[in-house]
Backbone as JSON, one array per atom type, in Angstrom:
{
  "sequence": "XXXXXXXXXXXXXXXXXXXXXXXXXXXXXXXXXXXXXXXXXXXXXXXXXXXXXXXXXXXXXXXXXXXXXXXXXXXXXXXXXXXXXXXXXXXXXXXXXXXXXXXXXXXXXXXXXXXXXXXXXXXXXXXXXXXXXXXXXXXXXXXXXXXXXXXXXXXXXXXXXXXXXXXXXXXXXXXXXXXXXXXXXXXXXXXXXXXXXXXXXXXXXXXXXXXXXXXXXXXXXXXXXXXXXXXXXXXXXX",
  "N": [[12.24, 3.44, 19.92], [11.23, 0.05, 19.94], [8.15, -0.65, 20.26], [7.43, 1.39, 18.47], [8.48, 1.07, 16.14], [7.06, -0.75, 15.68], [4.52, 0.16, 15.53], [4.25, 1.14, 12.51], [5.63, -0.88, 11.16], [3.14, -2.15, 10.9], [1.29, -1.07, 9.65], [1.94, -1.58, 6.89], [2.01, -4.29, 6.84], [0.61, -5.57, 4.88], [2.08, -6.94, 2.73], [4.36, -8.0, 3.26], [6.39, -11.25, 3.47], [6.07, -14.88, 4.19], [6.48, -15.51, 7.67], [8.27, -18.51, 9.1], [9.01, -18.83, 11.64], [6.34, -17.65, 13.13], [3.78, -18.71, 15.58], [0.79, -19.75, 14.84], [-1.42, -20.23, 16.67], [-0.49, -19.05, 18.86], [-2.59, -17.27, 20.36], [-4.87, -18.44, 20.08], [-6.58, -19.17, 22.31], [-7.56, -17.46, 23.16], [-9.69, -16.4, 22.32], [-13.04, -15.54, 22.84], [-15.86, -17.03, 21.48], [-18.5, -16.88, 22.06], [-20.09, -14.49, 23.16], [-21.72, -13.35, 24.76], [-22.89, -10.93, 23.79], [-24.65, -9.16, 21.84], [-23.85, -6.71, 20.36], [-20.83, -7.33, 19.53], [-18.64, -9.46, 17.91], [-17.05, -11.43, 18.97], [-15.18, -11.75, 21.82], [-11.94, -10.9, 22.88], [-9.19, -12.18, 25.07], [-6.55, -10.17, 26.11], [-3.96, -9.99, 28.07], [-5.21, -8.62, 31.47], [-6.87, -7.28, 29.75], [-10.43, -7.59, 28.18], [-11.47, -7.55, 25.29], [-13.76, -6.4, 23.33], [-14.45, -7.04, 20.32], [-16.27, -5.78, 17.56], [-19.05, -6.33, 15.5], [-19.22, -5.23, 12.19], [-21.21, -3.44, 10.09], [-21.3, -4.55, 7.04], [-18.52, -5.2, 6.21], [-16.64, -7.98, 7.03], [-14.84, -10.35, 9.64], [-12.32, -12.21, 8.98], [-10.75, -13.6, 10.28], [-10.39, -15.55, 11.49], [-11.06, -17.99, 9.34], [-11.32, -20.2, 7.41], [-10.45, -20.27, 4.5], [-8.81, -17.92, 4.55], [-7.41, -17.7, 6.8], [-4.53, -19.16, 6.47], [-3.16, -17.15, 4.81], [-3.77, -14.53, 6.26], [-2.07, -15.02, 8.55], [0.47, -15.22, 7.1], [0.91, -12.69, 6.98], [1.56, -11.69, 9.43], [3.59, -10.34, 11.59], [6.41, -11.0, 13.43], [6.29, -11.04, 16.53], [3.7, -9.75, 17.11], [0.39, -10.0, 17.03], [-2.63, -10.34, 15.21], [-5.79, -9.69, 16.04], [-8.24, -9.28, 14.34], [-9.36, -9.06, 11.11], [-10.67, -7.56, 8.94], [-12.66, -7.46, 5.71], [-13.81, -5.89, 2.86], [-17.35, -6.65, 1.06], [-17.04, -7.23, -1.49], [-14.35, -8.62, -1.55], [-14.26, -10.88, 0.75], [-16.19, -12.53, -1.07], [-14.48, -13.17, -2.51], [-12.15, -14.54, -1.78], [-10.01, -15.71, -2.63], [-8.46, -14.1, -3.92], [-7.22, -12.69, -1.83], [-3.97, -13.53, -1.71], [-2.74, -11.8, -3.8], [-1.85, -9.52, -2.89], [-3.49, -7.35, -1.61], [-4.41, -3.47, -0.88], [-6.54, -2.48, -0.68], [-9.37, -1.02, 1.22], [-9.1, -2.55, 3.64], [-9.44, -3.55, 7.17], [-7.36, -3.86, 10.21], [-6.7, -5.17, 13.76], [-4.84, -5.27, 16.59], [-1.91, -6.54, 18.52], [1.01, -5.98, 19.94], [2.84, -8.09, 21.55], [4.45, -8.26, 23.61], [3.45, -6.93, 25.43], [1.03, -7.51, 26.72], [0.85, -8.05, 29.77], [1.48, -5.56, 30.51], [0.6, -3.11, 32.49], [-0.63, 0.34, 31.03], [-1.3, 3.71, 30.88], [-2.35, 7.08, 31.11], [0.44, 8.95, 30.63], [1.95, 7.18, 29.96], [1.24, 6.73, 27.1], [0.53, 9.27, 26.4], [3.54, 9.66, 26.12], [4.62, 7.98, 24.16], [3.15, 8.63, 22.26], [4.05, 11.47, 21.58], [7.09, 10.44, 21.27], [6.48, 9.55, 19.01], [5.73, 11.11, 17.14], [7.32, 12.8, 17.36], [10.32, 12.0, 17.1], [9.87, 9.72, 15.1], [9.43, 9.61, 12.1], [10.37, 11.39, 11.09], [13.09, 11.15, 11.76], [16.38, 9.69, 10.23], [15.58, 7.33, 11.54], [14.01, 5.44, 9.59], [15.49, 4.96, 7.46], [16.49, 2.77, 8.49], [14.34, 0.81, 9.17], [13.58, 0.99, 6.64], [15.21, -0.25, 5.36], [14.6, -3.29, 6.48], [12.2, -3.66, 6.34], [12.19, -4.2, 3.37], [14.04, -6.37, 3.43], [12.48, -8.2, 4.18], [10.59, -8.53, 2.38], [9.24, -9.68, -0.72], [8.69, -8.68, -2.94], [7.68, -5.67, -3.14], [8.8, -2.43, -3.18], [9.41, 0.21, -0.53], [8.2, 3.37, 0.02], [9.49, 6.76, 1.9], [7.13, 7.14, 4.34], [4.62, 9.76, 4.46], [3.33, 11.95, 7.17], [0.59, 12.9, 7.16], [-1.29, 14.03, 9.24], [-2.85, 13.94, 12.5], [-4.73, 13.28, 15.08], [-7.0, 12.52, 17.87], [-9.26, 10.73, 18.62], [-10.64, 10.02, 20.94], [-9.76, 10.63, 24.63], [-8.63, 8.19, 25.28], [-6.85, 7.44, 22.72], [-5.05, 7.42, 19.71], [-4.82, 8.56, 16.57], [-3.11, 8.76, 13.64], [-2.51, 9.63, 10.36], [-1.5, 8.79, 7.2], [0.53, 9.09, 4.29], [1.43, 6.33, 2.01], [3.72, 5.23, -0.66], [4.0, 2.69, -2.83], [6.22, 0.58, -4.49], [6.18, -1.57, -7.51], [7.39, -4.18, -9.35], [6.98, -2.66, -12.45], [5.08, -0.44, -11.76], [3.35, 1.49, -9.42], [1.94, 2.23, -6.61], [0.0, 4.77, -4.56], [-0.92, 4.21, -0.83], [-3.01, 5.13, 1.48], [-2.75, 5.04, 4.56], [-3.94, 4.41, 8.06], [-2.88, 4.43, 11.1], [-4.05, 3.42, 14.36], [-3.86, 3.92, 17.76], [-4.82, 2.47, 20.9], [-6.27, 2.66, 23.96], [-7.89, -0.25, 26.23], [-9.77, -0.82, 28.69], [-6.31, -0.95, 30.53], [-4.9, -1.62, 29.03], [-2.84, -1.69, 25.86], [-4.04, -1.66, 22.42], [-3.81, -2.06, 19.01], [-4.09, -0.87, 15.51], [-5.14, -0.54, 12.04], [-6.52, 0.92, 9.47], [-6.86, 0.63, 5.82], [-6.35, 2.15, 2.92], [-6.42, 2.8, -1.12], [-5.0, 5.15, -2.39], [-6.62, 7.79, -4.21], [-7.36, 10.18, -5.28], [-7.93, 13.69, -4.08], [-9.89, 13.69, -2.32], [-10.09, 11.03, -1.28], [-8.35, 10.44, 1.14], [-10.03, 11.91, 3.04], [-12.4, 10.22, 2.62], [-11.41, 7.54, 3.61], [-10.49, 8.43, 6.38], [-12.62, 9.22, 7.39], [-13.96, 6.52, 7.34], [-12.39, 5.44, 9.0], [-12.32, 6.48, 11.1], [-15.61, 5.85, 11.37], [-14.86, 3.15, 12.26], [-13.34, 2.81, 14.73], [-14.87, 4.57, 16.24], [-16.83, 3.01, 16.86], [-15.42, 0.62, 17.74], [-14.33, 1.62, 19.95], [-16.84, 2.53, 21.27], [-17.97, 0.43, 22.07], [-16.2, -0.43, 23.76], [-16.66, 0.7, 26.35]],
  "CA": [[11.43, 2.52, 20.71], [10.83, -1.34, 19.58], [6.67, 0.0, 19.9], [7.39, 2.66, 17.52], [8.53, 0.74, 14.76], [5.89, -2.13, 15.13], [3.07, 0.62, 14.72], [4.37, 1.6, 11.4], [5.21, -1.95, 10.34], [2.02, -2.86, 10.86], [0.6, -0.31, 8.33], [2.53, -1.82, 5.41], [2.28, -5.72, 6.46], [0.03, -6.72, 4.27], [3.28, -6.7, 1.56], [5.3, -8.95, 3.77], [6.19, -13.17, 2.73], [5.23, -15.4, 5.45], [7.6, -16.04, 8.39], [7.87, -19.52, 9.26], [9.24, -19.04, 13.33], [5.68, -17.61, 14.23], [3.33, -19.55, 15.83], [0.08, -19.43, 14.65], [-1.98, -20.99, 17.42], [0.05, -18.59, 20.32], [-3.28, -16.87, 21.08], [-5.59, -19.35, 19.52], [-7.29, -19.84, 22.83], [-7.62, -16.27, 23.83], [-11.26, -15.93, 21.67], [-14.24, -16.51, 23.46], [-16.76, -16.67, 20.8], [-19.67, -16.68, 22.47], [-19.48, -13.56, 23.96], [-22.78, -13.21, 24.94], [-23.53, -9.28, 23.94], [-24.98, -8.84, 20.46], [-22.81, -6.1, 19.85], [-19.95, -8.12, 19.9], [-18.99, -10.75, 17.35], [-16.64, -12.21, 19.74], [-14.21, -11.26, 22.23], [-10.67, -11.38, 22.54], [-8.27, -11.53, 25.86], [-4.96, -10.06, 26.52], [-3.57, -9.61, 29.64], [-6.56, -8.37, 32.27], [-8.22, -6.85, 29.21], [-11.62, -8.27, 27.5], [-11.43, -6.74, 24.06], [-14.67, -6.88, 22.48], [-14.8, -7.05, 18.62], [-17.81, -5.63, 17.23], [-19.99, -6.39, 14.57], [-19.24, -4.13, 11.84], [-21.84, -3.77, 8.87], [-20.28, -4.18, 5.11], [-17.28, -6.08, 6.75], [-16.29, -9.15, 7.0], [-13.77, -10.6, 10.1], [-12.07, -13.12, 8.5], [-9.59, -13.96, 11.32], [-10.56, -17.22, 11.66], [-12.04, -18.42, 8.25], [-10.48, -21.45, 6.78], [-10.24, -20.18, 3.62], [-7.99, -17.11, 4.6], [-6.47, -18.3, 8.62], [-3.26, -19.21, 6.3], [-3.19, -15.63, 4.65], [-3.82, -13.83, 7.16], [-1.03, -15.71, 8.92], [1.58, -15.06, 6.53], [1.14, -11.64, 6.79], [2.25, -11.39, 10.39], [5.06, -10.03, 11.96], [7.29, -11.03, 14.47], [6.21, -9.96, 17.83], [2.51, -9.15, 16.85], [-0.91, -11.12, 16.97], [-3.48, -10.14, 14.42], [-7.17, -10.33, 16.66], [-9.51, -8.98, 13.65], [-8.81, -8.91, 10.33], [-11.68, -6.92, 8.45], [-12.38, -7.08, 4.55], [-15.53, -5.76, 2.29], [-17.84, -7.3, 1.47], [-16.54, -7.43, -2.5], [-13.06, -9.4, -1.29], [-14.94, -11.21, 1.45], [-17.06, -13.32, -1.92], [-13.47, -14.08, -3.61], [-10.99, -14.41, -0.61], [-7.95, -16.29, -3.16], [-7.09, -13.5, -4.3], [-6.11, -12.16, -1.08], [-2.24, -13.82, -1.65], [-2.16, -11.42, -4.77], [-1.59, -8.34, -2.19], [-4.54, -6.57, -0.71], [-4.1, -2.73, 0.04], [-7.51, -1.48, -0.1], [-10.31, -1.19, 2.06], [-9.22, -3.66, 5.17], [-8.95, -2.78, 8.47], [-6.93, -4.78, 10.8], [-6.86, -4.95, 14.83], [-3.65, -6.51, 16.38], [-1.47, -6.86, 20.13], [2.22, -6.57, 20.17], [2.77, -9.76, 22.55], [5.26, -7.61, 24.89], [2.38, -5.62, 26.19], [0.03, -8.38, 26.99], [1.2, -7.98, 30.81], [2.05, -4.11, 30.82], [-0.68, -1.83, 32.26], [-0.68, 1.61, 30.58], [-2.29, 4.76, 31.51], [-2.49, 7.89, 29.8], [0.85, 8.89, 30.79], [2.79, 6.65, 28.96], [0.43, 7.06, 25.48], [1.33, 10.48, 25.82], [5.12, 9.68, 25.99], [4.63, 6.99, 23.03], [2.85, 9.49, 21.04], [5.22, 12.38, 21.6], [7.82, 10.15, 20.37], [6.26, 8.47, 17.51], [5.3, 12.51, 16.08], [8.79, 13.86, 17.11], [11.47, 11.43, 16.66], [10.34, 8.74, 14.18], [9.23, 9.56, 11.33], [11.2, 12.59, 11.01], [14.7, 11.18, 11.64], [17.27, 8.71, 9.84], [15.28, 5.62, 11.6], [13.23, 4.99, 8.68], [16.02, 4.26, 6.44], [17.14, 1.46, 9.03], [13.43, 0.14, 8.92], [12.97, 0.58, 5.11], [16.07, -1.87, 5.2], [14.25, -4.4, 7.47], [10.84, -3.84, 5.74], [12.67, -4.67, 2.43], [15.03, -7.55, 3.43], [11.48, -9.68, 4.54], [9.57, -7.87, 1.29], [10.19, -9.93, -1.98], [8.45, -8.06, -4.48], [7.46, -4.45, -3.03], [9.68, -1.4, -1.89], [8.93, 1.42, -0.14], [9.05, 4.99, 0.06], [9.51, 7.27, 3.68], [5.9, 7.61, 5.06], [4.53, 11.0, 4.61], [2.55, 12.0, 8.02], [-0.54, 14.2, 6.56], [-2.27, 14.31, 9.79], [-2.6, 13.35, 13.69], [-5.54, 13.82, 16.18], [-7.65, 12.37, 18.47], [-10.89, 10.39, 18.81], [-10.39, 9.43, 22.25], [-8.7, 10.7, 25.54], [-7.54, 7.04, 25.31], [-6.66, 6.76, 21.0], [-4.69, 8.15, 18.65], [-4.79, 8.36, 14.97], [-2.23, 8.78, 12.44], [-2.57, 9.7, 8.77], [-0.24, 8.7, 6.27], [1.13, 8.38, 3.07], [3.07, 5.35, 1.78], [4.29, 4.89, -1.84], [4.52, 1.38, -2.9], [6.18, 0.02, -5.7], [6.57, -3.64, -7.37], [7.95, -3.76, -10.37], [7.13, -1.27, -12.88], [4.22, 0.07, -10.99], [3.33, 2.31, -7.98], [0.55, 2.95, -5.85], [-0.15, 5.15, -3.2], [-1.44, 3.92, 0.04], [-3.58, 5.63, 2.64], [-2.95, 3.67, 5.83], [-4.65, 5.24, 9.12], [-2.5, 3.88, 12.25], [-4.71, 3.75, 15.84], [-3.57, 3.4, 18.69], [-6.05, 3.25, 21.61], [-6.37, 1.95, 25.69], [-8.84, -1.18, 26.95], [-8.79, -2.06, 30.46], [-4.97, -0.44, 30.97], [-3.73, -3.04, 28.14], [-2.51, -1.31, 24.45], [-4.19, -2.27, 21.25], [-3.44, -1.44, 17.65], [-5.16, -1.04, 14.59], [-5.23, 0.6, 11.23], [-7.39, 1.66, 7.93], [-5.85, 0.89, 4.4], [-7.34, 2.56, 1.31], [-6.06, 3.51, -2.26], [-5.1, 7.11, -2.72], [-7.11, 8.31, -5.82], [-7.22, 11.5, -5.23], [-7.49, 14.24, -2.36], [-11.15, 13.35, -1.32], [-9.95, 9.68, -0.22], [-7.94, 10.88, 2.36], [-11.43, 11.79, 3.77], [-13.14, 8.95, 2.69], [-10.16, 6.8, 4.85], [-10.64, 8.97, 7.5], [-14.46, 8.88, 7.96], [-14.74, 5.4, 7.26], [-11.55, 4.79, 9.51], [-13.5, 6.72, 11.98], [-16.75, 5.36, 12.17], [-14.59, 2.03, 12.7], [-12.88, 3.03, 15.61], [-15.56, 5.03, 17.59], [-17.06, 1.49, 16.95], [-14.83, -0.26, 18.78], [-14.55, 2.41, 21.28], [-18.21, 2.53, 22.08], [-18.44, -0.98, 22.25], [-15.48, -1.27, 25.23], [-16.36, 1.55, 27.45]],
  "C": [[10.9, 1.41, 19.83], [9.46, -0.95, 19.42], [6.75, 0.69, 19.16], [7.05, 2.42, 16.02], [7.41, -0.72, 14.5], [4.6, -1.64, 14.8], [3.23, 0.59, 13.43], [4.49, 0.31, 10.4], [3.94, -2.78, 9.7], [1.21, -2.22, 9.3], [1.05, -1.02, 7.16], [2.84, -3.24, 5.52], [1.55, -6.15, 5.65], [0.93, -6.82, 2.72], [4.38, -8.02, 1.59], [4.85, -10.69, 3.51], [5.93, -13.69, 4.39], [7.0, -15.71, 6.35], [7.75, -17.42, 9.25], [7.92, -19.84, 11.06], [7.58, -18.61, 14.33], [4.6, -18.69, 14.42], [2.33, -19.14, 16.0], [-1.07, -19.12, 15.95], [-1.29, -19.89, 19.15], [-1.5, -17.99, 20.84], [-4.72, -17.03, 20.81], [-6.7, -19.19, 20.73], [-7.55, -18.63, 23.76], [-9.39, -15.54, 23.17], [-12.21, -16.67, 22.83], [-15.81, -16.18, 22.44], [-18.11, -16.49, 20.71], [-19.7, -15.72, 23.81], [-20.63, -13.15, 24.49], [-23.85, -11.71, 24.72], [-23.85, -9.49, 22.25], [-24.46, -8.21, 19.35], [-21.17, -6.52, 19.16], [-19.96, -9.44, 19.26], [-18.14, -11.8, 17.99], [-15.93, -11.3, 20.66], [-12.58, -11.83, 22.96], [-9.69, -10.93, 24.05], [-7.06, -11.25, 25.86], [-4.43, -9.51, 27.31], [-4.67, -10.09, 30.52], [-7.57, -8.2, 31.24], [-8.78, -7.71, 28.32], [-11.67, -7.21, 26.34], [-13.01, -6.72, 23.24], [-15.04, -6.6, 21.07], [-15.86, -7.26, 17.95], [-17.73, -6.51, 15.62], [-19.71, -5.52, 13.7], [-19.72, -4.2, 10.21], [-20.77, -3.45, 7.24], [-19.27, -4.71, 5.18], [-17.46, -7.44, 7.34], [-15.11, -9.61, 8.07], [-13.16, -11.75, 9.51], [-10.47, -13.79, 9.02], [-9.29, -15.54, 11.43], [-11.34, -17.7, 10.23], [-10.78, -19.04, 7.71], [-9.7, -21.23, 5.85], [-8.48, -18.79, 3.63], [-6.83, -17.02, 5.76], [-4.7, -17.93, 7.49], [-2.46, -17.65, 5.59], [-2.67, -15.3, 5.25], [-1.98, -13.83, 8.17], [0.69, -15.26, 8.63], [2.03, -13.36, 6.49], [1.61, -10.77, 8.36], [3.66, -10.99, 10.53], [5.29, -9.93, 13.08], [6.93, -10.61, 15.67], [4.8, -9.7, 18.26], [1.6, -10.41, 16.79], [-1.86, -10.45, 16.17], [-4.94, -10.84, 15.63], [-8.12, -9.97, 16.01], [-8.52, -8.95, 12.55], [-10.54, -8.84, 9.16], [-11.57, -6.95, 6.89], [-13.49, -6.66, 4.13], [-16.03, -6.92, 1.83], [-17.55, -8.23, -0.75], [-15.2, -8.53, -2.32], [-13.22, -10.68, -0.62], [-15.39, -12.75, 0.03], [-15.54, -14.01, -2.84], [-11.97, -13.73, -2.89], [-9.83, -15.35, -1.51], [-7.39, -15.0, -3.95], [-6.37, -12.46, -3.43], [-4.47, -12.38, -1.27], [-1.94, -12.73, -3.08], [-1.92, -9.77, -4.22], [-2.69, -7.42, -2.4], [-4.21, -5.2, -0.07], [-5.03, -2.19, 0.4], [-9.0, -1.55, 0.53], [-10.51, -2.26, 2.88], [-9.24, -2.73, 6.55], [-8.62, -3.97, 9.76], [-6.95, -4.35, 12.64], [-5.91, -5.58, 15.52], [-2.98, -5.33, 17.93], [0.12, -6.66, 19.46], [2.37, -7.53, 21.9], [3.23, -9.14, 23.57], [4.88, -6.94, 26.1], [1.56, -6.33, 27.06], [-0.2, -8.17, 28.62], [1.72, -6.77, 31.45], [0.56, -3.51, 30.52], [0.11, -0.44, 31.53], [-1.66, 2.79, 30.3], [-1.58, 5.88, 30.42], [-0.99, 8.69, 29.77], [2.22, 8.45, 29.55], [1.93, 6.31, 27.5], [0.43, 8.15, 25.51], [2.83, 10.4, 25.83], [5.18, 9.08, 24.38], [4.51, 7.98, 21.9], [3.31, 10.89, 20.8], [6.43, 11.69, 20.42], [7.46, 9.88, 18.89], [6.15, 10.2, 16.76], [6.74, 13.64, 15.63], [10.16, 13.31, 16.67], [11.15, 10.25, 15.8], [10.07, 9.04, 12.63], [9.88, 10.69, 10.55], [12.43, 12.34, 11.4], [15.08, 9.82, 10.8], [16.66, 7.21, 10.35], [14.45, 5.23, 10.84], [14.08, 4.58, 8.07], [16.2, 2.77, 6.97], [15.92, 0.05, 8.85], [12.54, -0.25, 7.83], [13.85, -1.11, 5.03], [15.1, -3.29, 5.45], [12.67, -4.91, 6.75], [11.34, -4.79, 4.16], [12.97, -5.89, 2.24], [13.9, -8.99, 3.52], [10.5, -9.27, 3.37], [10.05, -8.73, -0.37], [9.87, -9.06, -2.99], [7.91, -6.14, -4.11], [9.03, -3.34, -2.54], [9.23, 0.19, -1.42], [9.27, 2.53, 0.35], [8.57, 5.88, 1.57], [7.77, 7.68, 3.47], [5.64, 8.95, 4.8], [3.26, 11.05, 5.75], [1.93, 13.15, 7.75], [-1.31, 14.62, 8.25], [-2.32, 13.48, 11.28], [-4.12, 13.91, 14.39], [-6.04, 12.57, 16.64], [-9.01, 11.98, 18.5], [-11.43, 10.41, 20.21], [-9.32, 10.02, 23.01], [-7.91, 8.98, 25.28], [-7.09, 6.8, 23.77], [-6.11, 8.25, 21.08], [-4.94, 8.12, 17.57], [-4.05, 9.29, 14.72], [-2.44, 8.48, 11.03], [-1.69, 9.59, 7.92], [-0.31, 8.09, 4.59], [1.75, 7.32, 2.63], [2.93, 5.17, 0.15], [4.54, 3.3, -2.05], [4.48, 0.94, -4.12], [6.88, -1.24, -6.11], [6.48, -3.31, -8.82], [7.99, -2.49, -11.44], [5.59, -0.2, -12.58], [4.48, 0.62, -9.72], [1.95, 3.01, -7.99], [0.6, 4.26, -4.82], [-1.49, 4.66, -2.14], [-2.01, 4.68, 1.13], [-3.94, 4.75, 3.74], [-2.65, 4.63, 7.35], [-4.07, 4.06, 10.3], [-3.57, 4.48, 13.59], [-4.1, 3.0, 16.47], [-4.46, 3.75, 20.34], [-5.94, 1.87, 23.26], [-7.28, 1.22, 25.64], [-8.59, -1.8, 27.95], [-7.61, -1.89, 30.64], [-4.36, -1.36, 29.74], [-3.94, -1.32, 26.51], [-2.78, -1.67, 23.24], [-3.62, -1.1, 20.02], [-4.58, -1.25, 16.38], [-4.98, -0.11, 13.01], [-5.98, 0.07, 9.8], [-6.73, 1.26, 6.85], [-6.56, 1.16, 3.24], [-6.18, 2.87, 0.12], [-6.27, 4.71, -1.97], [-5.57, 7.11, -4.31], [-7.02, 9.46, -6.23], [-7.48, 12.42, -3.68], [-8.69, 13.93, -1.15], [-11.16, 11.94, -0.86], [-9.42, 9.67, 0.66], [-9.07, 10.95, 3.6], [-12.35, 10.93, 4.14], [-12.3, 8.1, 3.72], [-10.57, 7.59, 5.71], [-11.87, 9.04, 8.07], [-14.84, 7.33, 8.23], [-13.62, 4.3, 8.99], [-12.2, 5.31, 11.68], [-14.65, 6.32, 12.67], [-16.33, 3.32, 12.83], [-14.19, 2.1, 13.98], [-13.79, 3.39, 16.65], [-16.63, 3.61, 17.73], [-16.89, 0.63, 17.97], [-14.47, 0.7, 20.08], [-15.76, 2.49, 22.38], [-18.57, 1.18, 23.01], [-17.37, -1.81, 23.27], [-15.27, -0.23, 25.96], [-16.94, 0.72, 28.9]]
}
């Protein structure tokens, strides 16, 4: 499934060179920044649904900020709209050296475009997430999408996902725990990058966590912190 492989891309775009066919400005006019709730540092439409993008202390959205817009930008992919783009508050004070690849402590919020106009009920996010646990990450279509990750990757490559972990915040969300390996020249990291996937108003958003693996208690740390982001934005669009 075309959705399958754009969750997983998403986890590992911030690696990817810029692609020059998308168009920045496609959902430019979909913010309404005066959103009038407090909670709420703006909000964002797609489709029927009103997304509302909290406030979230120690973070930084830097979706729209001059300094990073072209960033941000470059780190898209194909298909996808970036509607938050979260950093601390350390990265936040010296945003150039985002272009020198950023894996840890963001958290991004993002539309595949296809959806924008497709309700979805719980139904089909249990079909999605059936597949995504039973047939992707566990068969032969990773090599096809290491290819693809690679061919638009100049300087990283990467190794098959390891899925540590799956549950539930939300009848409407998922979360996904994972491993990724990433290495650029004679270095290698490991990445802890927390895929969500979660319902607003029948529409499909995305989202995920990215930390350094240090050791076994960041797994936790990612997961608490990826946590209190999510029931966040959960609370804040019931």
């Amino acid at each position: 499934m075309k959705l399958l492989k754009l969750l997983f891309l998403v986890l590992t775009i911030s690696c990817t060179k810029s692609n020059s066919s998308i168009n920045p400005d496609k959902y430019s006019n979909n913010y309404n920044i005066n959103s009038g709730d407090k909670s709420c540092e703006n909000i964002f439409q797609f489709g029927k649904a009103n997304l509302c993008i909290p406030k979230i202390e120690g973070m930084y959205n830097i979706i729209n900020n001059i300094e990073s817009k072209d960033y941000i930008q470059s780190k898209n992919f194909p298909g996808n709209t970036f509607v938050a783009y979260y950093v601390n508050k350390k990265l936040y004070k010296n945003l150039q050296v985002l272009w020198e690849d950023q894996f840890d402590d963001f958290f991004q919020i993002y539309v595949t475009n296809h959806n924008e106009n497709k309700d979805v009920d719980i139904s089909y996010f249990t079909e999605v997430n059936k597949n995504y646990l039973e047939n992707y990450l566990n068969s032969d279509k990773w090599e096809t999408l290491k290819k693809r990750l690679e061919n638009i990757n100049e300087n990283n490559v990467f190794e098959k996902p390891i899925l540590i972990e799956s549950y539930s915040l939300s009848k409407n969300s998922m979360q996904y725990v994972t491993l990724v390996t990433i290495k650029k020249k004679n270095t290698s990291k490991n990445m802890i990058a927390i895929g969500n996937m979660f319902i607003v108003q029948n529409r499909l958003f995305f989202s995920s966590y990215n930390k350094f693996y240090q050791n076994f208690n960041s797994i936790e740390e990612a997961k608490k912190r990826n946590n209190e982001l999510m029931l966040k934005i959960i609370d804040n669009n019931k």
